[in-house]
KOLMAR-796747 format. One record per residue (C-alpha): residue in one letter; x negated, y, z negated. Coordinates in steps of 0.02 Angstrom, whole numbers, padded with zeros to 5 digits, always signed. Each point is the difference from the previous one (the first is absolute). Example, Ala and Ser with C-alpha at 12.3 -4.5 7.8 and 13.67 -1.06 7.14 Angstrom:
2
a-00615-00225-00390;s-00069+00172+00033;
END
This chain:
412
x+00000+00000+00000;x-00052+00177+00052;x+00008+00157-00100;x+00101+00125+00025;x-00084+00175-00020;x+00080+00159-00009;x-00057+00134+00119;x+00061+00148-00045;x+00172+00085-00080;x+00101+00157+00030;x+00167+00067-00074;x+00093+00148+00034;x+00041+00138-00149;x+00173-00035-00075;x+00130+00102+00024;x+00150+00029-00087;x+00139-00110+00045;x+00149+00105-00001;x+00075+00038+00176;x-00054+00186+00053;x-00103+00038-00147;x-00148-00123+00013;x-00149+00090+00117;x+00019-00182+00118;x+00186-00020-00016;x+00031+00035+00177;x-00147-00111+00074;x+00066-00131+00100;x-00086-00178-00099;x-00063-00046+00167;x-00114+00139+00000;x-00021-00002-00204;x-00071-00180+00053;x-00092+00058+00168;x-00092+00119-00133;x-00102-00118-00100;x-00018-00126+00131;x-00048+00132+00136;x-00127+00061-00146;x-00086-00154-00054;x-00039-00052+00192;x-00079+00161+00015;x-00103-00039-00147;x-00034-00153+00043;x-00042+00047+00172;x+00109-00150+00062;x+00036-00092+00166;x+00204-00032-00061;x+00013-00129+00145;x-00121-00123-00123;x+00143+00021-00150;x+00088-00164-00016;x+00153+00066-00087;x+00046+00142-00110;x+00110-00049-00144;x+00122+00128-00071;x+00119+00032-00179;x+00148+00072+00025;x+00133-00028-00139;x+00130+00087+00066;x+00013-00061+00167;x+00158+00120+00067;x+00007+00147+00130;x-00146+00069+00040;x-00112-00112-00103;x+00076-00144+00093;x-00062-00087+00158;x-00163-00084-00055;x-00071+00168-00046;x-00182-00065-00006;x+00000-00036+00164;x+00093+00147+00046;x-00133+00113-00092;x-00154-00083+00072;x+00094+00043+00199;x+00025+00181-00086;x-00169+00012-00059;x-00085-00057+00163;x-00066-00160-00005;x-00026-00125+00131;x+00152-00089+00047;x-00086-00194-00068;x+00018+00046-00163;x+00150-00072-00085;x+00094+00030-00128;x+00125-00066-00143;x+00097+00105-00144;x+00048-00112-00158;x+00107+00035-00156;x-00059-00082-00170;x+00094+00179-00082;x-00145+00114-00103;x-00124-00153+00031;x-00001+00002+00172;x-00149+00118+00013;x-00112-00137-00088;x+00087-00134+00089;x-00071+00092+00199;x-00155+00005-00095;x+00006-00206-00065;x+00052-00046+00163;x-00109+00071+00109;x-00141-00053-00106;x+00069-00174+00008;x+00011+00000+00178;x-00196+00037+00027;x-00054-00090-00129;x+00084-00179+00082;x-00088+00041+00162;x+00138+00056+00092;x-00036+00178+00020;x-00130+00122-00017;x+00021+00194-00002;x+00210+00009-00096;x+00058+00186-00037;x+00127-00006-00171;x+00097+00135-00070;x+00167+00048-00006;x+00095+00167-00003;x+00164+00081-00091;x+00095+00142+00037;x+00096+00018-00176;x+00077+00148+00071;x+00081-00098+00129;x+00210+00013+00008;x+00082-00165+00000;x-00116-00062-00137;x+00064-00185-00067;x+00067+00062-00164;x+00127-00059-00172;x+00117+00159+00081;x+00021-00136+00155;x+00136-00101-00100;x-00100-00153-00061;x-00170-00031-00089;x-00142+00044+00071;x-00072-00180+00015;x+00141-00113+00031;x+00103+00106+00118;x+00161-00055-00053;x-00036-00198+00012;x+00109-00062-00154;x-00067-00146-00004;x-00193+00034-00007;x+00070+00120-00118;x+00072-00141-00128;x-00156-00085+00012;x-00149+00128-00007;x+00102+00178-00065;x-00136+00141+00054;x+00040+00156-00060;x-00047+00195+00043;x-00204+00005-00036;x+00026+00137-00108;x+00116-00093-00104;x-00118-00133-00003;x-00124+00098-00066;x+00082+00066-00129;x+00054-00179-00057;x-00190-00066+00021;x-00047+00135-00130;x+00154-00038-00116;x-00043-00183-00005;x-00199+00027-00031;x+00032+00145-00113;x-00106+00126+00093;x+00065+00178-00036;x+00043+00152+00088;x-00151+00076-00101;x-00135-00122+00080;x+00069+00014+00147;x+00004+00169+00024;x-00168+00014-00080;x-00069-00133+00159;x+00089+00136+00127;x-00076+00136-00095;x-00171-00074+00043;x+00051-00028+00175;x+00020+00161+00051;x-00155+00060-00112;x-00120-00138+00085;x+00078+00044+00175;x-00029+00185-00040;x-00214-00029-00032;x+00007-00097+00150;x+00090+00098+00128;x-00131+00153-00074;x-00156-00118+00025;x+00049-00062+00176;x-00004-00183-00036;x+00127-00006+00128;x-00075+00109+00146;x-00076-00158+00063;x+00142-00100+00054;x+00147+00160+00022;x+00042+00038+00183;x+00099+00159+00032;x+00161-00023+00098;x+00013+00144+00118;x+00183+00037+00094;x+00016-00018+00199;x-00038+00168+00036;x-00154-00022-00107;x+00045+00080-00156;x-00062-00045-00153;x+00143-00118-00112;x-00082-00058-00113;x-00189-00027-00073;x+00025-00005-00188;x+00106-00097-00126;x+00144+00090-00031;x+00101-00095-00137;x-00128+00000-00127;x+00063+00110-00179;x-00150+00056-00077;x+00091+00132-00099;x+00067-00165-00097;x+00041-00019-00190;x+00035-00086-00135;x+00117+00079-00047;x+00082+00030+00182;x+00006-00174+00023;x+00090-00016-00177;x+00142+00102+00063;x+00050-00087+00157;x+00163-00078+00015;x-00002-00197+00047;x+00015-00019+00162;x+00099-00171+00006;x+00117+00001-00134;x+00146+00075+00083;x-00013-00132+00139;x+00000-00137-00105;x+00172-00015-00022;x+00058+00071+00185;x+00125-00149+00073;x-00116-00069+00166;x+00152-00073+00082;x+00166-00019-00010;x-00027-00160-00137;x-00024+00117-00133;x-00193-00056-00002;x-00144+00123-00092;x-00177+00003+00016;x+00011-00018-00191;x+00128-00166+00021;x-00132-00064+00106;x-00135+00005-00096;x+00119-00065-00146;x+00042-00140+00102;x-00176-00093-00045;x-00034+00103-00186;x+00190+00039-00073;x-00067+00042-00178;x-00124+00147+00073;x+00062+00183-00038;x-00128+00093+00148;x-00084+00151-00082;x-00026+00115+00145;x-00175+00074-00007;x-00054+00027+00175;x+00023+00173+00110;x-00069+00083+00141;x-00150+00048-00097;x-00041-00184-00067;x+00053-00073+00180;x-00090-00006+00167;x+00029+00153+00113;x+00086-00013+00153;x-00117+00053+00134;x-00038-00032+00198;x-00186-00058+00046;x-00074-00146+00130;x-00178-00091-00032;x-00094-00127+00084;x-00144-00103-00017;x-00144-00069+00134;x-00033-00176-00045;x-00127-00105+00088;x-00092-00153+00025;x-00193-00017-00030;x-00028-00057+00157;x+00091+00144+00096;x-00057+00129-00131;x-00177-00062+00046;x+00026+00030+00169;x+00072+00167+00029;x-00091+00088-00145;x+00147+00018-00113;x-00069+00022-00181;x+00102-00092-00150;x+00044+00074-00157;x+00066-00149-00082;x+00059-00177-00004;x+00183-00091-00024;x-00035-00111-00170;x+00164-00082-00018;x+00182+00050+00056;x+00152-00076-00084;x+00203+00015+00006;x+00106-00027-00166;x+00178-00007-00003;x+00079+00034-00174;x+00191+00015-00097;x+00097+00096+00143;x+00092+00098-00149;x-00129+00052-00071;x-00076+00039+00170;x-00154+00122-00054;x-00097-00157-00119;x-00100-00071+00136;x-00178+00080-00002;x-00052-00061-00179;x+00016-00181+00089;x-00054+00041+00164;x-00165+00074-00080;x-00013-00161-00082;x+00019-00097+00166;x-00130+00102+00095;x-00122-00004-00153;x+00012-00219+00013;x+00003+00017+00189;x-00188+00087-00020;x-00058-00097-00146;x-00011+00186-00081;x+00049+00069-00193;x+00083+00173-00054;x-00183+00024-00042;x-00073-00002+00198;x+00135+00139+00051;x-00066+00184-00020;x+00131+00075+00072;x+00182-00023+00003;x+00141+00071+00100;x+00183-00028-00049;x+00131+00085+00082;x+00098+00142-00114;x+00163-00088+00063;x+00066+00068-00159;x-00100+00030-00180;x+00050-00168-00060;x-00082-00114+00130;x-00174+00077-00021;x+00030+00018-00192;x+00051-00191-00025;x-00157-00058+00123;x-00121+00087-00087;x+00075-00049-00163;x+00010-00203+00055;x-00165+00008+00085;x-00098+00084-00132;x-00059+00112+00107;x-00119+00142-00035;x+00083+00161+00049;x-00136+00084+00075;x+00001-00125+00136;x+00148+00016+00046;x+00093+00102+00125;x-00152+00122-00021;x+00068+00127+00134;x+00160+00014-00073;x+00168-00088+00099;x+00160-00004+00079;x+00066+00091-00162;x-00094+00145+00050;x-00034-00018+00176;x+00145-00092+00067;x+00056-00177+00068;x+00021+00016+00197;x+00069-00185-00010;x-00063-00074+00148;x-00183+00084+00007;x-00040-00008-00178;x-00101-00173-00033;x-00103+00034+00158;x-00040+00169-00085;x-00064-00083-00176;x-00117-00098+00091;x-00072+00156+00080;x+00014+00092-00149;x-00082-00153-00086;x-00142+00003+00116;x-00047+00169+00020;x+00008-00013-00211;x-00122-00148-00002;x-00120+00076+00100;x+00014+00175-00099;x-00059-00093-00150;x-00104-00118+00054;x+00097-00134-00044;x+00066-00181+00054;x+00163-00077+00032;x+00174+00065-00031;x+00179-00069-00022;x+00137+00061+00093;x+00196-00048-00054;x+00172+00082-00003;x+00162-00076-00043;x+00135-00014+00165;x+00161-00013+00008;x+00104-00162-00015;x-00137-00053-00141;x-00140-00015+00080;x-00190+00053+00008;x-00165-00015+00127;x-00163+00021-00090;x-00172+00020+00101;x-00181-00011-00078;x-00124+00110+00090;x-00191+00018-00001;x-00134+00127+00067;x-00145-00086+00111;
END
């Protein structure tokens, strides 16, 4: 078996997701994706006829995001016509997953220069959302329903902390330090390596800083925000009379939910694309492409559908076996700021030192673009490693439907 080395790695800035307020809100995702892939041939000074495929996240696969946008977005940006291209769905983890799989498919043989990324355009109308009539997961299937209930991630969050006993205070304390740790790094540049700037057609500038960062965050700001999910809890989702709170009641009838989490202790909703160069030695070798790092170990984990955002504590596990590595041989780790709880409960259940972990701050301060995200940890990850000097890094986030990918990287 081959390794699979990663080239190189580019993101966009994030923009706000709100329709008409976000700086990329009216960028078509086509060209949000033609951005980063357009950018890291130039980098890379690549023949795109030698790219076997490029594989692309998407979660929200509707309107203008729909159409196998990867390969739409690689036509957009350019490349030669023999590059193919594929858009999956594993919800928040699908990022990772573009990563995993490309990785997998050079490291079998089968391929040798795979683009992965993904791109979301949060600020896209006709979003899949629990307004639509039915939960977001099992779209009104009543009998997947009666098996696996999955309700509102929000919801689920706030029932995650009630059952572990993680308060609001710790919580808000972790998205306090989000937004601090995202504040030193934006001023140092740590992320000026890997951030593209998305320009409009006419050549305007859109967009070449993070825009959903708070640095002007406090303690006590945080401590006066409303929950943001307890009003839906109880909103009727059809016309059976069924809650998101029912639902989750369904599989734990005895728990009374404390509602903790908010739009300051919950990932922000942002647009942004990435992607990531991955090679084979042997083609690397060849064309004079430099690597950065190494794939370790990838792994999938698939975990209680109900309480959907569990997943990365065992899916860290998983990967850790699948390398024959500890806690101890990871210096950095990167868990997506789905919402407070999920980092909170990893670090607590891994025993994690803090200070390796999510170094740059997260989603809670920089936002979640769903389908982009775990393709922009790893870059984030890398560029990270190599600021410090350091080794390998784990990358995880919890998806939807209960499930998490987990990837173990390594500079060379």
């Amino acid at each position: 078996m081959t390794d699979a080395l990663i080239i190189d790695a580019v993101r966009t800035p994030r923009g706000i997701g709100k329709r008409g307020k976000g700086a990329l809100a009216e960028i078509h995702p086509q060209q949000l994706g033609a951005t980063v892939l357009k950018a890291l041939a130039e980098r890379n000074n690549l023949n795109t006829a030698d790219v076997d495929d490029i594989i692309w996240g998407t979660s929200s696969q509707r309107g203008q995001q729909a159409g196998d946008l990867g390969r739409m977005s690689a036509l957009d940006a350019g490349y030669n016509v023999k590059a193919s291209g594929v858009t999956l769905d594993r919800f928040c983890g699908s990022g990772i997953t573009t990563v995993n799989l490309a990785a997998a498919s050079i490291m079998s043989g089968m391929e040798d220069l795979v683009i992965a990324g993904g791109t979301e355009m949060m600020s896209m109308p006709n979003r899949r959302t629990p307004e639509d009539g039915a939960p977001i997961m099992d779209n009104g299937n009543l009998r997947l329903r009666a098996n696996h209930p999955q309700t509102h991630q929000g919801i689920c969050a706030d029932a995650i902390a009630t059952l572990e006993g993680i308060s609001r205070e710790d919580l808000d304390a972790l998205a306090l330090e989000s937004q601090k740790r995202a504040a030193v790094a934006i001023a140092e540049g740590r992320f000026d390596k890997s951030v593209v700037p998305v320009y409009f057609e006419d050549g305007t500038l859109a967009l070449d800083h993070e825009e959903f960062p708070r640095p002007q965050t406090t303690a006590e700001g945080l401590a006066a925000l409303k929950p943001s999910f307890e009003a839906l809890a109880d909103v009727p989702l059809d016309n059976t009379g069924v809650t998101f709170r029912s639902l989750v009641q369904q599989k734990y009838p005895d728990l009374d939910i404390k509602f903790v989490h908010h739009a300051g202790n919950s990932s922000g909703v942002v647009d942004g694309s990435a992607a990531i160069l991955l090679a084979s030695p042997k083609y690397a070798k060849e064309h004079g492409l430099k690597a950065r790092a190494r794939i370790v170990a990838m792994a999938n984990m698939g975990d209680s559908p109900t309480l959907m955002l569990n997943a990365p504590v065992p899916a860290a596990r998983k990967v850790l076996e699948k390398a024959g590595l500890t806690v101890d041989d990871i210096d950095l780790w990167e868990i997506n700021e789905a919402f407070a709880v999920v980092a909170e409960k990893f670090i607590r259940d891994l025993k994690l030192d803090r200070n390796k972990v999510n170094v740059n701050g997260g989603a809670m301060a920089l936002g979640h673009p769903i389908g982009a995200t775990g393709a922009m940890l790893v870059g984030t990850a890398l560029d990270e490693l190599e600021r410090r000097g350091l080794k390998r890094a784990l990358i995880t986030m919890c998806a939807g439907g209960g499930m998490a990918p987990a990837i173990i990287i390594e500079r060379v």
